[in-house]
Biotite code that builds the C-alpha atoms (Angstrom):
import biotite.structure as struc

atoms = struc.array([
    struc.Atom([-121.598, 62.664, -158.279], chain_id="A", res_id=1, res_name="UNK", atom_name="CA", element="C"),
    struc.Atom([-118.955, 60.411, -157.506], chain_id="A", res_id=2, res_name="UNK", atom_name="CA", element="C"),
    struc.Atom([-117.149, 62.049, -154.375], chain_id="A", res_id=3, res_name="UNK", atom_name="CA", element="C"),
    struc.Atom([-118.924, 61.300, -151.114], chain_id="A", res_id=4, res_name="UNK", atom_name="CA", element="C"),
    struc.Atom([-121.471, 64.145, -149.877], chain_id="A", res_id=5, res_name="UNK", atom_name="CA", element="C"),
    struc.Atom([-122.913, 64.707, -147.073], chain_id="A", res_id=6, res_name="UNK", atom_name="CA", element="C"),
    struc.Atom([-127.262, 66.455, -147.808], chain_id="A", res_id=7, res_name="UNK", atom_name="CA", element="C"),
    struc.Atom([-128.711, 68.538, -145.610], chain_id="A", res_id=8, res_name="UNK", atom_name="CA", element="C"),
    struc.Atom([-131.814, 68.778, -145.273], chain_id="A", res_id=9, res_name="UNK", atom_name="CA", element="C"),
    struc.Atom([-133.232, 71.324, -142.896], chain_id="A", res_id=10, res_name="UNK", atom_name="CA", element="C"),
    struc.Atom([-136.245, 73.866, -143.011], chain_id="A", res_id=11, res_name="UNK", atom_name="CA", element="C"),
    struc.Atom([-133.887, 76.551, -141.357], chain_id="A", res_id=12, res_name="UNK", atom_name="CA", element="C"),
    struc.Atom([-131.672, 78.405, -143.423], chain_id="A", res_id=13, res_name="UNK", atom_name="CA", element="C"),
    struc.Atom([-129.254, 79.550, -141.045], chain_id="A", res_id=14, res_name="UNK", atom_name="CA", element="C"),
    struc.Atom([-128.835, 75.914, -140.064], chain_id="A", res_id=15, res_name="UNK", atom_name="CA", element="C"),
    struc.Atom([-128.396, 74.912, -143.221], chain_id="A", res_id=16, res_name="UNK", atom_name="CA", element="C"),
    struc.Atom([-125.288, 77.285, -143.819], chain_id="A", res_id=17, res_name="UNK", atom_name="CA", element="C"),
    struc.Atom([-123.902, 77.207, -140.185], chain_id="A", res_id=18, res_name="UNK", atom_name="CA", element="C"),
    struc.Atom([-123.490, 73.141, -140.804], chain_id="A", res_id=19, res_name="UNK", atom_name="CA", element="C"),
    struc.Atom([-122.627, 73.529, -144.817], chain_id="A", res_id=20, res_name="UNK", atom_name="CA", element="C"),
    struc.Atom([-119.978, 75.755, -143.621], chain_id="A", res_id=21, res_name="UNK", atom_name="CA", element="C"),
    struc.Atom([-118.764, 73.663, -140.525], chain_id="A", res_id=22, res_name="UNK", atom_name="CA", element="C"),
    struc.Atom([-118.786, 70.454, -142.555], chain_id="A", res_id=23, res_name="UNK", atom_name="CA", element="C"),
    struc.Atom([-116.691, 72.042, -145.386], chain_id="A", res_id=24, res_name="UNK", atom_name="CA", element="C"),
    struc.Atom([-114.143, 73.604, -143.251], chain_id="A", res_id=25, res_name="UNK", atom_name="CA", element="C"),
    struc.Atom([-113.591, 69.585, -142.160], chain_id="A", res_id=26, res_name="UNK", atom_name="CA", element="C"),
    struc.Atom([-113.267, 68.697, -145.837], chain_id="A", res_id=27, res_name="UNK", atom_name="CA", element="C"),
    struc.Atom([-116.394, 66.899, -146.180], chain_id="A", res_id=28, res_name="UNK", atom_name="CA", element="C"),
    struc.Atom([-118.307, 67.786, -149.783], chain_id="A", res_id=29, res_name="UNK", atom_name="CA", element="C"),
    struc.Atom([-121.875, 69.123, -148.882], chain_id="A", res_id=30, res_name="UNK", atom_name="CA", element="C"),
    struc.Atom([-125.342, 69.921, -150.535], chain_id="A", res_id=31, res_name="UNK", atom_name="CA", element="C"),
    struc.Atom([-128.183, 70.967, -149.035], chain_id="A", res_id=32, res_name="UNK", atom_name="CA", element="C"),
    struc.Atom([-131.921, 71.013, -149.437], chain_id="A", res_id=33, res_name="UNK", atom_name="CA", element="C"),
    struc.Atom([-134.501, 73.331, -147.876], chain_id="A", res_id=34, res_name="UNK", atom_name="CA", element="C"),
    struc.Atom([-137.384, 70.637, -147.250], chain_id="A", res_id=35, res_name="UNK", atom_name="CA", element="C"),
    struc.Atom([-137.480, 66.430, -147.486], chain_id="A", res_id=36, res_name="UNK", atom_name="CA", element="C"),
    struc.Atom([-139.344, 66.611, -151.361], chain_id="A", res_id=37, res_name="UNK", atom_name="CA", element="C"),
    struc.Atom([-136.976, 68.560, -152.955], chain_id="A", res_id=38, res_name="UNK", atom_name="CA", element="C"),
    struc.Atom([-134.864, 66.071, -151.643], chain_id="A", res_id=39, res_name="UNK", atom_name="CA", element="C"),
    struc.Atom([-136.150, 63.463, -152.851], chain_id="A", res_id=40, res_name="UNK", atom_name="CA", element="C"),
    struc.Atom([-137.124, 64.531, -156.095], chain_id="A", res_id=41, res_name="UNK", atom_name="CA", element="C"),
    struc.Atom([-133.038, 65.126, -156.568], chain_id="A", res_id=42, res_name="UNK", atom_name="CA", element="C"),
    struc.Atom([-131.749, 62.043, -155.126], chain_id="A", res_id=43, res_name="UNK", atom_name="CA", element="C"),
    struc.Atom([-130.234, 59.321, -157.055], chain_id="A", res_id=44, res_name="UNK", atom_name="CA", element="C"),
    struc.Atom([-129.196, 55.743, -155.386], chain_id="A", res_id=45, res_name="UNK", atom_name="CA", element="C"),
    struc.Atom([-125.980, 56.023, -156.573], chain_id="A", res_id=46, res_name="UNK", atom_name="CA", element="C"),
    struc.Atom([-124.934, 59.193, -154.674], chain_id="A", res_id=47, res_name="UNK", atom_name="CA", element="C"),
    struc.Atom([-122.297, 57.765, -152.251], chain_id="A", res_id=48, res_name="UNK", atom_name="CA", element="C"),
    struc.Atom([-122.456, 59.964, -149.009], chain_id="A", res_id=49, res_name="UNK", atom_name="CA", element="C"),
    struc.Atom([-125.136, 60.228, -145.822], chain_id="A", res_id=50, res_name="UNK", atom_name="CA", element="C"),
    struc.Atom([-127.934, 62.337, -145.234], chain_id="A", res_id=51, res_name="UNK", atom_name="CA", element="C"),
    struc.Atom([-128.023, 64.546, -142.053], chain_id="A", res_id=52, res_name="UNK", atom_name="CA", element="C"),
    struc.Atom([-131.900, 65.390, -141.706], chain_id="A", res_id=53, res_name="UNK", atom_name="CA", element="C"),
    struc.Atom([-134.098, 67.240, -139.739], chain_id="A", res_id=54, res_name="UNK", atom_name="CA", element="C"),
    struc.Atom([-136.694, 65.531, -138.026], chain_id="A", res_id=55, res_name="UNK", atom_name="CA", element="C"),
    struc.Atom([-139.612, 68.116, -138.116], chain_id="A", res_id=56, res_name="UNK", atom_name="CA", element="C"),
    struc.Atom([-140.048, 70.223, -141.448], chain_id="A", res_id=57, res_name="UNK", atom_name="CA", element="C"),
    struc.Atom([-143.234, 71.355, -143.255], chain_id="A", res_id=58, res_name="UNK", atom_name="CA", element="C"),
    struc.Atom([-144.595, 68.987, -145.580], chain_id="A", res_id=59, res_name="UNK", atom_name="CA", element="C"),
    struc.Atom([-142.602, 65.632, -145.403], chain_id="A", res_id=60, res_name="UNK", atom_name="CA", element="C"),
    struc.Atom([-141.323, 65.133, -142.216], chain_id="A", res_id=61, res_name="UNK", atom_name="CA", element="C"),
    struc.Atom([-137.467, 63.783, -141.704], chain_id="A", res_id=62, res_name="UNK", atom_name="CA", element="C"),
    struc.Atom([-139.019, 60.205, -140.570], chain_id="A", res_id=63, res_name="UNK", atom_name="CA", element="C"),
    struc.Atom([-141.463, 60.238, -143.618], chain_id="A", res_id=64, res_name="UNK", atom_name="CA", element="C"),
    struc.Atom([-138.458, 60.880, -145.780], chain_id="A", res_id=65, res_name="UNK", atom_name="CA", element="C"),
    struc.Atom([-136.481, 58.169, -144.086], chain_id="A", res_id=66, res_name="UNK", atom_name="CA", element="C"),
    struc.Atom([-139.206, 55.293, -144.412], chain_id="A", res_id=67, res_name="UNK", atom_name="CA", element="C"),
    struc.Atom([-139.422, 56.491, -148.161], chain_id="A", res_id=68, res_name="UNK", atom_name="CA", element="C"),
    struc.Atom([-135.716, 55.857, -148.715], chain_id="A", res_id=69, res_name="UNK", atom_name="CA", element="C"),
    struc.Atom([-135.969, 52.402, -147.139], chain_id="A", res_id=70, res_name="UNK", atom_name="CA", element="C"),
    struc.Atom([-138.929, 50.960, -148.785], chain_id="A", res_id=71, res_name="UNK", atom_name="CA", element="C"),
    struc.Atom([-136.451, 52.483, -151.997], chain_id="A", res_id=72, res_name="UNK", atom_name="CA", element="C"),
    struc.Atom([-133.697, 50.189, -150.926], chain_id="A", res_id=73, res_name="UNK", atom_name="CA", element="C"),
    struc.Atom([-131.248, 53.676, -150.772], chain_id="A", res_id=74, res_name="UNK", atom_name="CA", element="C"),
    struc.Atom([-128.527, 52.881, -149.324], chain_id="A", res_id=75, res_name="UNK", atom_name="CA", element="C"),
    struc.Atom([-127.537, 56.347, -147.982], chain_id="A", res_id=76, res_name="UNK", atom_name="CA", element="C"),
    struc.Atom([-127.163, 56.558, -144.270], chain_id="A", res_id=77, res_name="UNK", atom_name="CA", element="C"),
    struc.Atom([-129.477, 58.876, -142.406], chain_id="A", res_id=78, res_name="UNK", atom_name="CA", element="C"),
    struc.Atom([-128.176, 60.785, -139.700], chain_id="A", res_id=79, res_name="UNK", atom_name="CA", element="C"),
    struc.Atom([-131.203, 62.407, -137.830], chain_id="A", res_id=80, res_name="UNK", atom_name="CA", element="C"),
    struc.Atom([-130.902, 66.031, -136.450], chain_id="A", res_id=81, res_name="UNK", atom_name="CA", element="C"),
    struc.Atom([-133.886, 67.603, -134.330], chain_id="A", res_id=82, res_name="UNK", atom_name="CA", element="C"),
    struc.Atom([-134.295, 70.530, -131.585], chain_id="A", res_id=83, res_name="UNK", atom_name="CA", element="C"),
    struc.Atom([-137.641, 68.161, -130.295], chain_id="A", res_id=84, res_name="UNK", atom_name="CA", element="C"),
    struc.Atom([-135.751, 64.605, -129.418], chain_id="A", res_id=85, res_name="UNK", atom_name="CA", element="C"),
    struc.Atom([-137.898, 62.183, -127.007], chain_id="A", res_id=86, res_name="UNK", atom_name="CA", element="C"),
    struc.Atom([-137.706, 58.232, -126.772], chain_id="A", res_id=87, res_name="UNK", atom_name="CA", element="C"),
    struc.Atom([-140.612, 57.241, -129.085], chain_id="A", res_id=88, res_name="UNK", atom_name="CA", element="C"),
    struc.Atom([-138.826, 59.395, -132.198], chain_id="A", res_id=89, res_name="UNK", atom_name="CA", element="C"),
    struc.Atom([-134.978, 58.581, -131.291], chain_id="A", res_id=90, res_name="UNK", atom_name="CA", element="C"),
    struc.Atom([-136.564, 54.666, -131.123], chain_id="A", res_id=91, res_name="UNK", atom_name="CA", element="C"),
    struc.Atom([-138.508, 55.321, -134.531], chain_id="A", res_id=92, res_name="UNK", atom_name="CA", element="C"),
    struc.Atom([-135.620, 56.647, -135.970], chain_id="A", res_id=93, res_name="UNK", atom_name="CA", element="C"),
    struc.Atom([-133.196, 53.996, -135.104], chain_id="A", res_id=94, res_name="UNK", atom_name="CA", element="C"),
    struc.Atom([-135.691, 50.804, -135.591], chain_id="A", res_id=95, res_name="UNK", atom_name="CA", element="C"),
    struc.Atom([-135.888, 52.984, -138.909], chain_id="A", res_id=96, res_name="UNK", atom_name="CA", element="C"),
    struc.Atom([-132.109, 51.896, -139.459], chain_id="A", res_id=97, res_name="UNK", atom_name="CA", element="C"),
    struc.Atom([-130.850, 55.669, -139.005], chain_id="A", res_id=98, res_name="UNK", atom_name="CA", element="C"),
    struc.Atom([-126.978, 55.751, -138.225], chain_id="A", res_id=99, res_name="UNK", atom_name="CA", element="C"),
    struc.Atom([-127.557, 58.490, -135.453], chain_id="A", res_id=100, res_name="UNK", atom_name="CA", element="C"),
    struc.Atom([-129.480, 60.700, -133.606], chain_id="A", res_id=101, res_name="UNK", atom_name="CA", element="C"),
    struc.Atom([-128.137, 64.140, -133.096], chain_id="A", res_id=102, res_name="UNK", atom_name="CA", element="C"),
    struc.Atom([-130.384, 66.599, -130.544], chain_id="A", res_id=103, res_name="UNK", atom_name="CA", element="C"),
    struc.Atom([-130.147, 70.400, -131.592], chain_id="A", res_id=104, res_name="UNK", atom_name="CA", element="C"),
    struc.Atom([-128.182, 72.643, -130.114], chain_id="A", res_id=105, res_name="UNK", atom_name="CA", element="C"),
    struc.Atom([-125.531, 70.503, -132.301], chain_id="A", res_id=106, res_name="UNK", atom_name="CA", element="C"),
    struc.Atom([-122.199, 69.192, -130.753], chain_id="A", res_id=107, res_name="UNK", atom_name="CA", element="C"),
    struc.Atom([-119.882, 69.865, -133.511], chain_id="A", res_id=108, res_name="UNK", atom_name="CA", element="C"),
    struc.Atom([-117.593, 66.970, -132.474], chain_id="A", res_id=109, res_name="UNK", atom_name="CA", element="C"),
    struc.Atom([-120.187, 64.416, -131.943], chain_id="A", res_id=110, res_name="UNK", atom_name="CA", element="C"),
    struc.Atom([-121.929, 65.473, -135.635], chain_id="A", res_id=111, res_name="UNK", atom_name="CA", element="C"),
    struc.Atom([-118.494, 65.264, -137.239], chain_id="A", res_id=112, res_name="UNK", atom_name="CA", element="C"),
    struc.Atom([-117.961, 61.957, -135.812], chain_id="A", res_id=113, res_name="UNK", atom_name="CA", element="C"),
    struc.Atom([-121.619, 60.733, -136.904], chain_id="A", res_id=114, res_name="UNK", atom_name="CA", element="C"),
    struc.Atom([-121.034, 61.871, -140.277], chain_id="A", res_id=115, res_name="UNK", atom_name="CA", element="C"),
    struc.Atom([-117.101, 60.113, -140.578], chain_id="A", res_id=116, res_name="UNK", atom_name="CA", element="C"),
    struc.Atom([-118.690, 56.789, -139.748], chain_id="A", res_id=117, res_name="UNK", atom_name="CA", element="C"),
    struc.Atom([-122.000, 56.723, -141.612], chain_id="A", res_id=118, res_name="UNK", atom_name="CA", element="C"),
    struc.Atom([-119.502, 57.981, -144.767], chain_id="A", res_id=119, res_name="UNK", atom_name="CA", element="C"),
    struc.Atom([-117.192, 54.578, -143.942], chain_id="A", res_id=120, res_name="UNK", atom_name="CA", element="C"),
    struc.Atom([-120.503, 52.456, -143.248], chain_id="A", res_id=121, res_name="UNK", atom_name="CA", element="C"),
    struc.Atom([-122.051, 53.804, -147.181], chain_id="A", res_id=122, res_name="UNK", atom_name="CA", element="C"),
    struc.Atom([-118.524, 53.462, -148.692], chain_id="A", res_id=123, res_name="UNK", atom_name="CA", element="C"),
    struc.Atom([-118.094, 49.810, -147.123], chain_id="A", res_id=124, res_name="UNK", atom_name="CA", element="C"),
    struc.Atom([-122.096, 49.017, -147.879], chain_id="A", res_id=125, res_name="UNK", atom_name="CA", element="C"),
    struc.Atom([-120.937, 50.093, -151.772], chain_id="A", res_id=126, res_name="UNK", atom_name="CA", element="C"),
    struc.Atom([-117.864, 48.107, -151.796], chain_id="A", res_id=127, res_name="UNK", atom_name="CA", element="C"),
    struc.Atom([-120.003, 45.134, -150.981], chain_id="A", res_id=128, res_name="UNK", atom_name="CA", element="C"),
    struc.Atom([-122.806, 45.613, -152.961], chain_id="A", res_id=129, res_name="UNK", atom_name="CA", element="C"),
    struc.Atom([-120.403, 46.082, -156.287], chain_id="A", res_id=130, res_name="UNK", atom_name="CA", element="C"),
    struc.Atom([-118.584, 42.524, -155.357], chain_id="A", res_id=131, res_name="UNK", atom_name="CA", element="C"),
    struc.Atom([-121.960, 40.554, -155.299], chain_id="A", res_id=132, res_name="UNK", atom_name="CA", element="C"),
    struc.Atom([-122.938, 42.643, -158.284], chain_id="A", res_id=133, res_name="UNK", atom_name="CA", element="C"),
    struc.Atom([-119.809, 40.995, -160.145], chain_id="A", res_id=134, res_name="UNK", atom_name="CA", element="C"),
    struc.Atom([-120.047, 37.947, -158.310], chain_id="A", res_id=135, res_name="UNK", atom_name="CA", element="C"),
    struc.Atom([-123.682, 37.517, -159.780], chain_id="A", res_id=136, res_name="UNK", atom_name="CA", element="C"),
    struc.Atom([-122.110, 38.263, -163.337], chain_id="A", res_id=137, res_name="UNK", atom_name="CA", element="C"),
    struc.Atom([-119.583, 35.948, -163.161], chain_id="A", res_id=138, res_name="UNK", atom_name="CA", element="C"),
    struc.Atom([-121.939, 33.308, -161.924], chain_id="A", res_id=139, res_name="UNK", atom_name="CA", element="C"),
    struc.Atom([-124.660, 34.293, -165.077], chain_id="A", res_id=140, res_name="UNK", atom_name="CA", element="C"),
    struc.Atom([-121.508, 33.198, -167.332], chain_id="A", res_id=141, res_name="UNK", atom_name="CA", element="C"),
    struc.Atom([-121.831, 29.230, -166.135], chain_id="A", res_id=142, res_name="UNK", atom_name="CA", element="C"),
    struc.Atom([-123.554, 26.646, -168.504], chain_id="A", res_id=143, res_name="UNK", atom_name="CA", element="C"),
    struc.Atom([-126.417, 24.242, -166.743], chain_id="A", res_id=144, res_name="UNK", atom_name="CA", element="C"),
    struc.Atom([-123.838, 21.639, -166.442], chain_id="A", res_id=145, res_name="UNK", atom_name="CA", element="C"),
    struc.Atom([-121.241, 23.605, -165.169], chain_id="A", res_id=146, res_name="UNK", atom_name="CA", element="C"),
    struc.Atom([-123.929, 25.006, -162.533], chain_id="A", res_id=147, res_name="UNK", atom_name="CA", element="C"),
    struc.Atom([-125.029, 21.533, -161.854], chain_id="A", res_id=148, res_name="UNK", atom_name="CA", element="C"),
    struc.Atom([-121.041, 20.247, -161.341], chain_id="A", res_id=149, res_name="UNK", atom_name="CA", element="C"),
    struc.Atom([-120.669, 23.341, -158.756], chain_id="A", res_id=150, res_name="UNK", atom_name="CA", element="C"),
    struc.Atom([-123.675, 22.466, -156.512], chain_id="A", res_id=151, res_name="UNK", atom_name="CA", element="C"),
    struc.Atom([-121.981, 19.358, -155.954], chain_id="A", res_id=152, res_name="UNK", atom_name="CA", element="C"),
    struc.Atom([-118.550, 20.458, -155.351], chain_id="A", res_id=153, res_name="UNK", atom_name="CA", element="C"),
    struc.Atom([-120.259, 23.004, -153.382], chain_id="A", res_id=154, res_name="UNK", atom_name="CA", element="C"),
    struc.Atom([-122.077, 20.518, -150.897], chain_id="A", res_id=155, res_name="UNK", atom_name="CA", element="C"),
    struc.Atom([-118.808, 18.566, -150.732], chain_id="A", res_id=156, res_name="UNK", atom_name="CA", element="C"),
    struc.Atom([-118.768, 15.035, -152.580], chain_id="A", res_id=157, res_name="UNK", atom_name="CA", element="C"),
    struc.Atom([-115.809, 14.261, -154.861], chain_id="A", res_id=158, res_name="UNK", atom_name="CA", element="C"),
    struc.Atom([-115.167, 13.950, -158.115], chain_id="A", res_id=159, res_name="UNK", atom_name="CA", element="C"),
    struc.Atom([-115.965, 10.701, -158.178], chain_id="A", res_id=160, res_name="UNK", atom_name="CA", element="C"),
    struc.Atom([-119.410, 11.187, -156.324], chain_id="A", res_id=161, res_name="UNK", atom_name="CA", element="C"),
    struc.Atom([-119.974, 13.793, -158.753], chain_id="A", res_id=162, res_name="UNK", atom_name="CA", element="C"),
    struc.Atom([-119.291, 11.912, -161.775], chain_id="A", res_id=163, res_name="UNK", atom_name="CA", element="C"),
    struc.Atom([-121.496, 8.942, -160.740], chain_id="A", res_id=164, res_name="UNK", atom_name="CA", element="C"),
    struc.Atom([-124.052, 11.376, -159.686], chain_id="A", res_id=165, res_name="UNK", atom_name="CA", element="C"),
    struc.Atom([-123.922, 13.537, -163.110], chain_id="A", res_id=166, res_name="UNK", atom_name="CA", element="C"),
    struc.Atom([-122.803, 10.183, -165.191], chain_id="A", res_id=167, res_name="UNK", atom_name="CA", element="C"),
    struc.Atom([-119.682, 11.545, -166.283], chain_id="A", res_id=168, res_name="UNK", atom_name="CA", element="C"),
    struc.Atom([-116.202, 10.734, -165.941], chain_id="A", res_id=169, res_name="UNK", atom_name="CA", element="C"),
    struc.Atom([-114.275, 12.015, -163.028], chain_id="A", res_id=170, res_name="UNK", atom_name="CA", element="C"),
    struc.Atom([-111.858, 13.702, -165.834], chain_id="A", res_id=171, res_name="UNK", atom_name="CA", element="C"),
    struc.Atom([-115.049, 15.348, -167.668], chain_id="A", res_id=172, res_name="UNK", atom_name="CA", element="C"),
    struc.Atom([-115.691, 16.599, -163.766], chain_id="A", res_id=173, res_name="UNK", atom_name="CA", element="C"),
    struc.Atom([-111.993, 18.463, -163.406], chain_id="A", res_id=174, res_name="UNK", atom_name="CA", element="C"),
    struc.Atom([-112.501, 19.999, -166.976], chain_id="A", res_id=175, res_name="UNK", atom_name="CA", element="C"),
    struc.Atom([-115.739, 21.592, -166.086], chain_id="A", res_id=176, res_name="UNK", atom_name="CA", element="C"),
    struc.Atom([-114.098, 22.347, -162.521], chain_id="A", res_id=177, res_name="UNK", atom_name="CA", element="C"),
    struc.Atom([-111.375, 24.089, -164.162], chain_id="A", res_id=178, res_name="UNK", atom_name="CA", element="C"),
    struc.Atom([-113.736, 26.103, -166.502], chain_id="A", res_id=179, res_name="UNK", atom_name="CA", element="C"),
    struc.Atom([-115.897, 27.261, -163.452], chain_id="A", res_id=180, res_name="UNK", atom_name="CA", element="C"),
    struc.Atom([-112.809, 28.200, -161.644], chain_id="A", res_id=181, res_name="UNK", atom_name="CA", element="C"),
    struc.Atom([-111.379, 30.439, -164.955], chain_id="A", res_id=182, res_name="UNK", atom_name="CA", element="C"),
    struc.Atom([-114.919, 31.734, -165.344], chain_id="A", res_id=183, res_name="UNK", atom_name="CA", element="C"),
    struc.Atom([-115.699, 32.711, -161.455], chain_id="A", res_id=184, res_name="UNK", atom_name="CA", element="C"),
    struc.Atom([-112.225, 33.753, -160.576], chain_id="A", res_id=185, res_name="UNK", atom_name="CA", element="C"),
    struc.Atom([-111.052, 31.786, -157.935], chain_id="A", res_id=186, res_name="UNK", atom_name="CA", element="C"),
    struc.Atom([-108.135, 29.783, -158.062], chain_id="A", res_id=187, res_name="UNK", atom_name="CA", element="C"),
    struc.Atom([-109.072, 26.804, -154.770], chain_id="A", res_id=188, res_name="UNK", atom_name="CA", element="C"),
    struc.Atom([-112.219, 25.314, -154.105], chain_id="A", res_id=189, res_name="UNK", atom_name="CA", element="C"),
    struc.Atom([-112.613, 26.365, -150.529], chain_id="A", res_id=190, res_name="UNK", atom_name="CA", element="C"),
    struc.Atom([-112.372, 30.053, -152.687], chain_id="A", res_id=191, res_name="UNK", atom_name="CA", element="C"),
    struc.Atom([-115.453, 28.417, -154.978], chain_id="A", res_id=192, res_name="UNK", atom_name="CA", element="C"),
    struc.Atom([-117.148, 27.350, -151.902], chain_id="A", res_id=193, res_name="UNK", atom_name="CA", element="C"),
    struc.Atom([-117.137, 30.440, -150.140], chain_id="A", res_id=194, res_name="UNK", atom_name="CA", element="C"),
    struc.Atom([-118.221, 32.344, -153.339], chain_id="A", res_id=195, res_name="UNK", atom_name="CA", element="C"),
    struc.Atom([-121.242, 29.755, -153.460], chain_id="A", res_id=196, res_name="UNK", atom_name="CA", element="C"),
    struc.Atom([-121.934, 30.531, -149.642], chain_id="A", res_id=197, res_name="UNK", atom_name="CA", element="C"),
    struc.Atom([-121.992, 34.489, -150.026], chain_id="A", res_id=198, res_name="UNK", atom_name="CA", element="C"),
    struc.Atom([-124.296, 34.277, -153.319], chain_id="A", res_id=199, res_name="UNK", atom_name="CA", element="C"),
    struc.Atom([-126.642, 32.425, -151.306], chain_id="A", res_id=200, res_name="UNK", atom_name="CA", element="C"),
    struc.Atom([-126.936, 34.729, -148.243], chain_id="A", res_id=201, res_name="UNK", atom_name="CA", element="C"),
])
């Protein structure tokens, strides 16, 4: 399931359709789901695409659901839907890292709008994650010297601080420079340094 799709999941049938239907008339790719465990008993975390959820269902409430796909690490945002909004659940839902908060009768506008940015926020979120992902496997290619030679460069000192440091020549430090470089894919060291930086976030 490559293509970005927005799950429903909503007790109500007739909700179900009226949004499936809305949703596909503005191109988005839907699915839905009549309660939160059949749900999640379907989901994979590499389904790109956001989840617009009821709050209040039988069984496994929307919140329950969305606490579940955080302790998970799923990175799909959660766009919560509900006919019985109040402070303490819109707050619960947000501090719950939900990318909106949609009160029933449904604003077609704002919900298309909700679901158009949490789609850019899990495609961007993706994007991301796949670059450390390579970063990491690029980094897993270095030897212990060559890792040793980069915390160095990384924290600034010269070749010649390095070399007296790692009692090597300053031309043994360029060589293993060079192979880093090849091996991380960067061509300047302010490109290495960064690359250091963002591993270590």
């Amino acid at each position: 399931m490559n293509r970005p799709t927005v799950f429903i999941v909503d007790d109500d049938a007739g909700v179900r359709d009226s949004l499936a239907m809305l949703l596909e008339l503005k191109g988005f790719r839907t699915r839905s789901f009549a309660d939160a465990e059949a749900f999640r008993a379907e989901y994979r975390p590499d389904w790109p695409g956001c989840l617009v959820l009821d709050l209040r269902m039988p069984g496994m409430s929307g919140l329950e659901l969305q606490a579940e796909l955080a302790r998970r690490g799923a990175p799909l945002p959660v766009i919560i839907i509900t006919a019985h909004g109040d402070v303490a659940t819109t707050r619960s839902a947000l501090k719950g890292g939900a990318a909106d908060f949609i009160e029933k009768p449904i604003d077609d506008e704002a919900l298309v709008a909700a679901i158009a940015a949490a789609l850019d926020r899990d495609a961007r979120g993706r994007e991301r994650a796949q670059a450390a992902a390579g970063a990491a496997e690029r980094f897993a290619r270095l030897t212990a010297r060559e890792r040793e030679v980069l915390a160095l460069v990384a924290d600034g000192r010269h070749n010649r601080e390095i070399a007296v440091a790692l009692g090597i020549s300053p031309r043994t430090v360029e060589v293993y420079k060079a192979r880093m470089m090849e091996k991380l894919q960067v061509r300047r060291v302010p490109d290495l340094v960064r690359l250091v930086l963002e591993q270590q976030r």
